[in-house]
C-alpha positions as CSV (number, residue, x, y, z in Angstrom):
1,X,-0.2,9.9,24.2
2,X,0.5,11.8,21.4
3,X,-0.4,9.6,18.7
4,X,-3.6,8.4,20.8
5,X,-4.6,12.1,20.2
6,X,-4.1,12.3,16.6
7,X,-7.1,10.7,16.0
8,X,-9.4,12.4,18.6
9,X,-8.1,16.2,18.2
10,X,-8.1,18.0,14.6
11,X,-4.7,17.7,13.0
12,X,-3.7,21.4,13.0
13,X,-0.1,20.3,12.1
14,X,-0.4,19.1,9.0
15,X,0.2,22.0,6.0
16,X,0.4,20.2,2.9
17,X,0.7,21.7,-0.5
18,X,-2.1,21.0,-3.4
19,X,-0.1,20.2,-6.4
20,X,2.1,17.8,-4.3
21,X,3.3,14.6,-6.2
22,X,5.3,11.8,-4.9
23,X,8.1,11.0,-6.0
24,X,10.3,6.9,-4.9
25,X,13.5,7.6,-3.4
26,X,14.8,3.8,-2.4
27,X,17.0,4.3,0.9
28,X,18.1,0.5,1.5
29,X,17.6,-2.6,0.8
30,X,18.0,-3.2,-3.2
31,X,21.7,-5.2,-3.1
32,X,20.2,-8.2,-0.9
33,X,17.2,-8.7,-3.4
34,X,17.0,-11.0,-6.3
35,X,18.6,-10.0,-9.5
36,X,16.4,-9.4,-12.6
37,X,16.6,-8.1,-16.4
38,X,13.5,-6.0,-17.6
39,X,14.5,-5.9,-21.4
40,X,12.8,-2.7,-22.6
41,X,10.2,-3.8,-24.8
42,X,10.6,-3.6,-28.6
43,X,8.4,-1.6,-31.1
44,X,7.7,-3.3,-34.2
45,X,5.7,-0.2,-35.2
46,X,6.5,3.6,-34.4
47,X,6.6,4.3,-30.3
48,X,4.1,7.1,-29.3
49,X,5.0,9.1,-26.5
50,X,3.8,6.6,-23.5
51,X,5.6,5.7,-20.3
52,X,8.0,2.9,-21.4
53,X,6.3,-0.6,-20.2
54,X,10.1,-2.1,-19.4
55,X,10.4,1.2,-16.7
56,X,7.1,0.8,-15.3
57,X,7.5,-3.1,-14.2
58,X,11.0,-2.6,-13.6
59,X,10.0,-0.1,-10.7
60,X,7.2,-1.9,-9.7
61,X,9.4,-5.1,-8.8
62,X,12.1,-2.9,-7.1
63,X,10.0,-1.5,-4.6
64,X,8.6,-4.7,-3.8
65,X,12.2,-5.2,-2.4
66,X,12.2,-8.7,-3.1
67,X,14.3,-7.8,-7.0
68,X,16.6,-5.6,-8.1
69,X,16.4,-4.7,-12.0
70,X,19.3,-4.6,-13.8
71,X,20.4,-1.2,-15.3
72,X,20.1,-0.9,-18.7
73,X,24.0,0.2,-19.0
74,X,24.9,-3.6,-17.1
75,X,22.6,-5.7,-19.6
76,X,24.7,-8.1,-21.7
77,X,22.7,-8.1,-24.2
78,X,18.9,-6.7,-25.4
79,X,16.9,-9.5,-27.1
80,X,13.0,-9.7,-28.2
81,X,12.8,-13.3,-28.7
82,X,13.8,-16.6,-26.8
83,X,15.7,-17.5,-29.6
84,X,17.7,-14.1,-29.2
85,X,18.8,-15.0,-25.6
86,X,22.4,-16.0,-24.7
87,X,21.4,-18.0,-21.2
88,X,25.0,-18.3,-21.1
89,X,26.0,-14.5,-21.2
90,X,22.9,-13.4,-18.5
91,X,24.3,-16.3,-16.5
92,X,27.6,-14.8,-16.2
93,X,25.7,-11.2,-15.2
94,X,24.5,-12.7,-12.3
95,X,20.9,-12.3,-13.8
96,X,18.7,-15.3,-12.5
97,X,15.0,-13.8,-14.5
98,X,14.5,-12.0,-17.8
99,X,11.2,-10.4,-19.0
100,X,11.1,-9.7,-23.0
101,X,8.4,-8.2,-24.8
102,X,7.5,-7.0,-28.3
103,X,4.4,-3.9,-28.9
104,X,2.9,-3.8,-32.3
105,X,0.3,-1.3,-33.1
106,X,-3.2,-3.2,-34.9
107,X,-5.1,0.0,-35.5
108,X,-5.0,3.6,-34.4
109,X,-4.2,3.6,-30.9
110,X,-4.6,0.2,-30.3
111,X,-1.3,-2.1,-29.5
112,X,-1.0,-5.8,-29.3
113,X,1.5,-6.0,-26.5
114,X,3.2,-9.8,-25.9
115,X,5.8,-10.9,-23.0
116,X,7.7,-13.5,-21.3
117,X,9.3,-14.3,-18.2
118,X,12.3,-16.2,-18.6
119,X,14.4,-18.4,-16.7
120,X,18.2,-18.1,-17.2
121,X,19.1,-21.4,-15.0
122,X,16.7,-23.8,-16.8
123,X,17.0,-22.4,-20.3
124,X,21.0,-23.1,-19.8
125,X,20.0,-26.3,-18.8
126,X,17.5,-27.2,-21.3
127,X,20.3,-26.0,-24.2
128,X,22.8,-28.4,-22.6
129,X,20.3,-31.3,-22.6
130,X,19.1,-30.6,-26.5
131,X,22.8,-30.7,-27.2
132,X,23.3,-34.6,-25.7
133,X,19.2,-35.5,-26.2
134,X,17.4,-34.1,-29.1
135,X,14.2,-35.9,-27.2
136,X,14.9,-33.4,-24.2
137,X,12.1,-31.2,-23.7
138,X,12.4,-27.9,-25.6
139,X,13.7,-24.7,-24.5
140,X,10.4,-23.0,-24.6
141,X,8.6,-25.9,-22.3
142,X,11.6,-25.3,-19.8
143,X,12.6,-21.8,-19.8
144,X,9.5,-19.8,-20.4
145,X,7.6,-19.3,-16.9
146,X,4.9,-16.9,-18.3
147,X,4.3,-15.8,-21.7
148,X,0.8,-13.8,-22.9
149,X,-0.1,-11.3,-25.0
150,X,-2.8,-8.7,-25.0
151,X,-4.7,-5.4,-26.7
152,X,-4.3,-2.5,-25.0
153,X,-5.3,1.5,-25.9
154,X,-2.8,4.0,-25.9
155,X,-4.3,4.5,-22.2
156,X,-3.7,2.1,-20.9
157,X,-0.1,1.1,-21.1
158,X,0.8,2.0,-17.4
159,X,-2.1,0.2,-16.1
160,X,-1.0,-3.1,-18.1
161,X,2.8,-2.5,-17.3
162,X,1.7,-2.8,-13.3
163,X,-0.5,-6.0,-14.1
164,X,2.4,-7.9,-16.1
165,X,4.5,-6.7,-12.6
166,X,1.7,-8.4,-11.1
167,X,1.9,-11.6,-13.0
168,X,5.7,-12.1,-12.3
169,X,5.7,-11.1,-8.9
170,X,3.0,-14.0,-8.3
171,X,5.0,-16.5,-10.4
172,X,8.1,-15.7,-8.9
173,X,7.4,-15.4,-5.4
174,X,3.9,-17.5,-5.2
175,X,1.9,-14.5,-3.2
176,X,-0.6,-11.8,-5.6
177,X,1.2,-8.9,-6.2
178,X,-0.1,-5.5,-5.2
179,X,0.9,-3.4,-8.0
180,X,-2.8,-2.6,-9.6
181,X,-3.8,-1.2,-6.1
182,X,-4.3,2.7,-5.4
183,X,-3.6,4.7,-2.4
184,X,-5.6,7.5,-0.2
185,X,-4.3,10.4,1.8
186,X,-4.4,13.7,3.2
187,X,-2.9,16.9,1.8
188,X,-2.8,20.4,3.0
189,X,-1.7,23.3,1.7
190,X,-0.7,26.8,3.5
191,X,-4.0,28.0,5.2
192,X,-2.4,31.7,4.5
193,X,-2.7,31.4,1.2
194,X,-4.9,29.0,0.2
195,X,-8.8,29.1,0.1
196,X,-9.3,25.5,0.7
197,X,-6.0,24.1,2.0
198,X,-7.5,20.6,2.9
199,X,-7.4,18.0,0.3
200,X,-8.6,14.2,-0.1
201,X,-6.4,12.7,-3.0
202,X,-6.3,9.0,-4.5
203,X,-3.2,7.8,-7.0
204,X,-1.9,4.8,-7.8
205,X,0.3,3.0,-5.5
206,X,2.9,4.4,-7.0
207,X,1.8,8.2,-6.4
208,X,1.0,8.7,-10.9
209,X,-2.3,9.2,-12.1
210,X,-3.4,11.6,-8.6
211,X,-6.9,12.5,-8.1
212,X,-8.9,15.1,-6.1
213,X,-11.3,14.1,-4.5
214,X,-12.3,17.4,-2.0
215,X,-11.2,20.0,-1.3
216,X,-12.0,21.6,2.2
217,X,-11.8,24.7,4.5
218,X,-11.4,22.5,7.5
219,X,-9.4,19.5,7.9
220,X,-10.1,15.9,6.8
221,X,-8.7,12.8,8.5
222,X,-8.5,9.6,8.7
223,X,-9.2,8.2,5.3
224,X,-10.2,4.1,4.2
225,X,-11.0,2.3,1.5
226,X,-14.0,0.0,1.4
227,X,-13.4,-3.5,0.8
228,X,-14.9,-3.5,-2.7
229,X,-12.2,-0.3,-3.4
230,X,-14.9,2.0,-4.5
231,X,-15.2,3.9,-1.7
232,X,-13.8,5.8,1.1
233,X,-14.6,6.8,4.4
234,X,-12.8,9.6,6.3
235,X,-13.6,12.1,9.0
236,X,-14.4,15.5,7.6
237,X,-14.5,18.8,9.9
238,X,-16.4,21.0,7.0
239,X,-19.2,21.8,9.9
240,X,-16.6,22.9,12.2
241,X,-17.2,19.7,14.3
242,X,-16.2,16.1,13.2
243,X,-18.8,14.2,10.9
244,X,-18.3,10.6,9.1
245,X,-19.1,10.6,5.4
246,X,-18.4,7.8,3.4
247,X,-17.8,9.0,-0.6
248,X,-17.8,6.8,-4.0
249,X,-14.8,7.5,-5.6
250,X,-16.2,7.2,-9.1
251,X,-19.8,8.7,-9.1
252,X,-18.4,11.2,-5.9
253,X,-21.5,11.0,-4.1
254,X,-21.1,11.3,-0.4
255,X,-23.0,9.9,2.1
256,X,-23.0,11.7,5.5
257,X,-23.8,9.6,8.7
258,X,-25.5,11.0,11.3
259,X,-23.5,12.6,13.7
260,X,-23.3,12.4,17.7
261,X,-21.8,15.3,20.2
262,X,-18.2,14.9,20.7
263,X,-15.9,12.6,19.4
264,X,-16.5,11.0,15.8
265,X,-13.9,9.7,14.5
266,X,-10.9,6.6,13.4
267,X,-13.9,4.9,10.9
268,X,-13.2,1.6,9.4
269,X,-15.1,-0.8,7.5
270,X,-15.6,-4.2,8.3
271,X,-14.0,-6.8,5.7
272,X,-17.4,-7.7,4.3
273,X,-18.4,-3.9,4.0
274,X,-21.5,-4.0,5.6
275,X,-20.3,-2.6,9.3
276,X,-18.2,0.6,10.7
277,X,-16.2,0.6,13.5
278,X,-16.0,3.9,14.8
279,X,-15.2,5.9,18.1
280,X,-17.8,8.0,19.6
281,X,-17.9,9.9,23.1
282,X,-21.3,10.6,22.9
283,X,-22.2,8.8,26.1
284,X,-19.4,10.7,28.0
285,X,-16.0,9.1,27.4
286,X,-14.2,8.1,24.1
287,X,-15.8,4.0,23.5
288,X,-15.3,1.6,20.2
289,X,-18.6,1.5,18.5
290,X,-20.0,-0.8,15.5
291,X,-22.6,0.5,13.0
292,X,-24.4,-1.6,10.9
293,X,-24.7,0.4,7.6
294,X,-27.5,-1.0,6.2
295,X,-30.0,0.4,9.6
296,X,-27.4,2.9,10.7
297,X,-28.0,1.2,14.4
298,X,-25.2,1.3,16.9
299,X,-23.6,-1.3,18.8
300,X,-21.3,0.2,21.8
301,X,-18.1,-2.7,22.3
302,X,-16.0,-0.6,24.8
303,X,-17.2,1.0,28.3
304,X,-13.6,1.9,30.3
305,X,-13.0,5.1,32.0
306,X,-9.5,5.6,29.6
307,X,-9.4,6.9,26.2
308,X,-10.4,3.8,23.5
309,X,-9.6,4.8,19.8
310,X,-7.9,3.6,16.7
311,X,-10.2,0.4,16.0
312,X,-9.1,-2.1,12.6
313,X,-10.6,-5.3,12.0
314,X,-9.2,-9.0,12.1
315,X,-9.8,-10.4,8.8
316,X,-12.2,-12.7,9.9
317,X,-14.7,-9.5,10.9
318,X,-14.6,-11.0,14.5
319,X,-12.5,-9.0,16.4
320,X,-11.6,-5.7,16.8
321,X,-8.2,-4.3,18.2
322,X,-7.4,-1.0,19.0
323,X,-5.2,1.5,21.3
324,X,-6.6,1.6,24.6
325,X,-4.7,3.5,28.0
326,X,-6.9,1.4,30.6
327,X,-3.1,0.1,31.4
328,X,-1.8,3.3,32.1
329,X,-0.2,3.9,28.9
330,X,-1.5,3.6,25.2
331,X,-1.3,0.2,24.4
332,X,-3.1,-2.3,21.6
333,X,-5.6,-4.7,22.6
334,X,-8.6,-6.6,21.5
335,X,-12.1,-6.8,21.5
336,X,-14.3,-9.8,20.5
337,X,-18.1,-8.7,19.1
338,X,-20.0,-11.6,20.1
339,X,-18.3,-11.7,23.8
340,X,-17.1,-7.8,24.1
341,X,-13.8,-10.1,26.1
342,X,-11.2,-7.5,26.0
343,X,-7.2,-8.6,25.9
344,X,-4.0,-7.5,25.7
345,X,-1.8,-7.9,23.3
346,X,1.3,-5.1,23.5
347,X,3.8,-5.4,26.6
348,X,7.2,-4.1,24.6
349,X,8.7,-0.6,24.8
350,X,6.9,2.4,26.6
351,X,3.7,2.6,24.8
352,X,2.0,0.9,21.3
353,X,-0.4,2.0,19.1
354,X,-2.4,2.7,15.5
355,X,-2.0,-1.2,14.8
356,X,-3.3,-2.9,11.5
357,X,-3.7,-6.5,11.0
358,X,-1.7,-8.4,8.3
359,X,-4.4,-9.8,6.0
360,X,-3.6,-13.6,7.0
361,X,-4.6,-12.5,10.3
362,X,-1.3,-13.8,12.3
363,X,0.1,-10.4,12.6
364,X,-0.3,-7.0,13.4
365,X,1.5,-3.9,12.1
366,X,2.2,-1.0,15.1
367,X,3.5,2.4,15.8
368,X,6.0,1.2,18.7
369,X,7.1,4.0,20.7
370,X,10.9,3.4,22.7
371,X,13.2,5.5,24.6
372,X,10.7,8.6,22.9
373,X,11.4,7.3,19.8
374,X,8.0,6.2,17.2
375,X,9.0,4.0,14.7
376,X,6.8,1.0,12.6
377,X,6.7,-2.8,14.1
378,X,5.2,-5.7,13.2
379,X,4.7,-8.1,16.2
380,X,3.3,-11.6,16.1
381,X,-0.7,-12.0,17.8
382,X,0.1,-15.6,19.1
383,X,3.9,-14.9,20.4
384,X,3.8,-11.7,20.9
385,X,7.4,-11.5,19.4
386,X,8.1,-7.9,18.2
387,X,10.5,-6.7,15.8
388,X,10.8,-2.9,14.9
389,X,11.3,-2.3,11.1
390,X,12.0,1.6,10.7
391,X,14.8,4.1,11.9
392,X,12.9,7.3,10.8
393,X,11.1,10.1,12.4
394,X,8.2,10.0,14.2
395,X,6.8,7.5,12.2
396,X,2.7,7.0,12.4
397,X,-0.2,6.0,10.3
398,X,0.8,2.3,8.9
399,X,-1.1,0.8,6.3
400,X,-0.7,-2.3,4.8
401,X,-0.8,-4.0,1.1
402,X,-3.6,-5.9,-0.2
403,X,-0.8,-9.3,-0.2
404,X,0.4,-7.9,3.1
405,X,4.0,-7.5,1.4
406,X,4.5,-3.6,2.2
407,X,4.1,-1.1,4.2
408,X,3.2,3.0,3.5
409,X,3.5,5.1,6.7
410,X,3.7,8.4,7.7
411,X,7.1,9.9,8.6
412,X,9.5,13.2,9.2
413,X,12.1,13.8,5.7
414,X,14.4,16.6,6.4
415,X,11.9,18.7,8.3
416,X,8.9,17.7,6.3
417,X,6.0,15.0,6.3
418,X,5.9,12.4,4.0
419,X,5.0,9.4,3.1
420,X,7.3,6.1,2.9
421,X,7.5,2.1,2.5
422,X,9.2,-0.1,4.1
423,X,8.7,-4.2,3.4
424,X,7.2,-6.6,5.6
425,X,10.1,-8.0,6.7
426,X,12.2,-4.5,7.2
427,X,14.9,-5.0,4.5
428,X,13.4,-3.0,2.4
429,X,13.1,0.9,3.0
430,X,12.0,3.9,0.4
431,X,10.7,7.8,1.2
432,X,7.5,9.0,-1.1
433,X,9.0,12.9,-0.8
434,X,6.4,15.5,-1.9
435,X,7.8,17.9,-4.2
436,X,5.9,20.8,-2.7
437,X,4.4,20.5,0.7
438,X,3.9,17.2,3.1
439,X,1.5,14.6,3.2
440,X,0.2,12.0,5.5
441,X,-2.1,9.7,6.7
442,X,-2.3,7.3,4.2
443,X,-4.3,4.3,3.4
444,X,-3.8,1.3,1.1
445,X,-6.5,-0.1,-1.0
446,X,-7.4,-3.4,-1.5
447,X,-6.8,-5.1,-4.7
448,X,-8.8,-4.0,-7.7
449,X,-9.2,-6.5,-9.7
């Protein structure tokens, strides 16, 4: 029951502090992952103070959890060119992938910044063949998986580090990578001390570059992106009773919806953007409603006698799960729009709840409550196989990747809210601590670009 309420009551327990930034801790799962080199980059031309490109790409495909960058200390060697490369020496490291790169300033504050992606096994190969066949394809057509170049401002070098992340991860693994994508969530400081303790706050996924958004008296929840990624929608309490607004993250207009007695609250858009699910007890009880955004009409789904909140969308925009307790105890079920056919779809451990679907649709991300413990599961909708992925606190509020790789969630770190990851799979596990305060409910974007 208690994280059914979370997102019908105002959230008096979360004190977060303003200025908090989040910081990666990795907890487990590096060792198993596959072994990489990020060569720092070389300057042809003086290095301005900028965040290194190597550090930003080399972080980006650790938390994936699917690589594990070599230190700088353990690299064999540090070449700029294919030609520099000793595939026998990186061979012997254990390294199976190295990235290389070169920046060269072209005018004031403008850098021409090339790369490549390297393949240790075939460019060992490929010398061994040019050795017995000087017809053998060259090492360049065998070696080099990726290789481009491009102009970049001073600006814009941690961007461009997380797209080059973006282009290996998709070459080496064959799904988009998700490292251009921002997050949204909640902070709030000490109402003691502070005049408007309640925050909204965007960053990148990797908690650098946080924004602002609003700051508030009273608290704000439940905060999602559009599909397009240029808005968000979240609950806001500023009138001392819940309201929906939906806000544009760029021009910071906000658009309030109108607002019904009772409950409003747990709004998400549908994936084309032109619906909200929402739950609204103005008829009496706590129901799943659609809104159409374009005529602001309502379409009621639910009409049970228990509590019906928490509603995400199947990527198809045909269905809608959500928790429900018309079983007894909180559990996840489903809704179809056309039919209003309600399902069941949770039957392990003593209650389920705040589920997500994966974005190819045949899974569902959960908070799975057993023997009073919460902790993040992914089950499967056909099978209905479960498996738990976290061993943290009171874990809540998961939200999933754009390539439906990772997960950010809400958890307990030594006393204190935060915010953490943990991969698909489970075998990969990191803490986002804030360095003054908590955070929570968190929500990932979708991809930008």
């Amino acid at each position: 029951m208690r994280g059914l309420l979370l997102t019908l009551l105002i959230a008096c327990q979360i004190m977060i502090s303003a200025q908090a930034k989040l910081d990666i801790v990795i907890t487990e799962g590096i060792d198993s992952a596959r072994p990489i080199a990020v060569v720092p980059f070389v300057w042809e031309t003086a290095s301005p103070a900028t965040v290194p490109l190597e550090d930003v790409i080399a972080n980006d495909l650790m938390r994936s959890g699917k690589f594990n960058p070599l230190k700088l200390s353990d690299m064999p060697q540090l070449p700029s060119s294919l030609q520099q490369i000793n595939f026998d020496t990186w061979a012997e490291a254990g390294v199976e992938m190295i990235v290389i790169g070169k920046v060269r300033e072209i005018q004031s504050q403008r850098y021409a910044v090339t790369y490549q992606l390297v393949d240790v096994v075939r460019g060992q190969a490929a010398k061994m063949a040019a050795l017995q066949n000087p017809q053998a394809p060259s090492i360049r057509d065998a070696a080099v998986i990726e290789e481009r170049q491009s102009t970049i401002d001073l600006r814009q070098f941690r961007q461009y580090g997380h797209r080059i992340s973006d282009v290996i991860y998709e070459a080496l693994t064959g799904e988009r990578g998700a490292f251009l994508t921002r997050i949204a969530y909640v902070i709030v400081r000490d109402r003691k001390t502070v005049e408007f303790p309640y925050q909204l706050v965007v960053a990148d996924y990797d908690g650098a570059n946080e924004t602002v958004l609003l700051r508030s008296k009273e608290p704000l929840m439940s905060p999602t992106w559009s599909p397009d990624g240029r808005k968000l929608v979240y609950v806001s309490f500023e009138n001392r009773k819940p309201q929906i607004i939906i806000q544009n993250i760029y021009d910071m207009t906000r658009t309030k919806l109108p607002s019904y007695p009772g409950i409003n609250s747990s709004p998400r858009f549908s994936p084309d953007g032109t619906k909200l699910a929402m739950v609204l007890s103005k008829d009496g009880n706590a129901e799943l409603y659609v809104m159409d955004l374009t005529s602001q009409q309502l379409r009621r789904l639910t009409n049970h006698r228990a509590i019906d909140t928490e509603p995400s969308w199947t990527p198809d925009g045909e269905n809608l799960i959500f928790t429900s307790e018309r079983g007894g105890k909180p559990q996840i079920y489903r809704v179809n729009l056309q039919s209003r056919k309600v399902s069941r779809l949770t039957f392990d451990g003593e209650m389920n709840l705040g589920a997500t679907v994966t974005p190819n649709g045949e899974e569902m991300v959960i908070v799975n409550r057993t023997r009073g413990r919460y902790h993040i599961a992914r089950q499967q909708i056909k099978t209905g196989a479960l498996q738990v992925l976290t061993k943290t606190d009171l874990d809540e509020s998961p939200s999933i990747s754009p390539n439906g790789s990772m997960i950010i969630y809400s958890t307990l770190h030594n006393g204190r809210q935060v915010l953490s990851l943990v991969s698909l799979d489970g075998r990969f596990k990191a803490v986002l601590p804030a360095v003054d305060g908590e955070v929570k409910a968190p929500s990932w974007s979708p991809f930008l670009l």
